[in-house]
C-alpha positions, 0 to 999 in steps of 0.5 A: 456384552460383545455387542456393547463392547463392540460398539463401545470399540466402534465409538472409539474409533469414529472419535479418533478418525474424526480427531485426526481428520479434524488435526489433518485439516488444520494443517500449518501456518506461519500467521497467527490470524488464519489459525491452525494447531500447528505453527510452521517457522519456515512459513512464519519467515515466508511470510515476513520476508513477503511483509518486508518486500511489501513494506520496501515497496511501498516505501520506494512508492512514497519516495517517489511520490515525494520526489515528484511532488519536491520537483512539482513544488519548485516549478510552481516557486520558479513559475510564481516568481516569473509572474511576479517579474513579469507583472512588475516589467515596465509596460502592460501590453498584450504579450504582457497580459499573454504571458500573465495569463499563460503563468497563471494557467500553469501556476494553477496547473501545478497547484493541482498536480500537487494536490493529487500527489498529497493525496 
């Protein structure tokens, strides 16, 4: 019966230390998606704060890229509307067909700056 007893207290004991080891190794976490028993408020507001300053940057990356993309748009208006002076200029001459050419260059230039910017 002391032997029954004795393996009985050892069985305890090996579920116990397996138990707080298996509650050690959970440890604390302020997210919810990578588990854990124990949840940690200082760690949950760690993480937040990491969340905001990656939202902030991300919008000061979008302003950006629409400011950009704002600037891109006037020179192409500005650029569309000097071709359209200089195809209505009196005269077709070489430096006409030049200037035409080297508008329509840009126009096109443009356009794709714009493109890569919106997506």
């Amino acid at each position: 019966m002391a032997m029954k007893r004795e393996v009985s207290c050892n069985l305890v004991l090996s579920g116990l230390l397996l138990l707080a080891g298996m509650l050690f190794a959970t440890g604390c976490t302020g997210d919810p998606t990578r588990g854990g028993i124990f949840w940690s408020e200082s760690k949950a507001k760690e993480r937040q704060a990491q969340m905001m300053q990656t939202l902030e940057s991300r919008e000061r990356e979008v302003q950006s890229i629409e400011g950009k993309t704002a600037a891109l748009r006037s020179r192409l208006s500005a650029a569309q509307a000097q071709l359209r002076r200089v195809q209505q200029a009196p005269g077709n001459g070489p430096e006409q067909d030049e200037e035409c050419a080297r508008l329509r260059k840009e126009i096109s230039e443009l356009q794709k700056q714009i493109q890569q910017s919106n997506s």
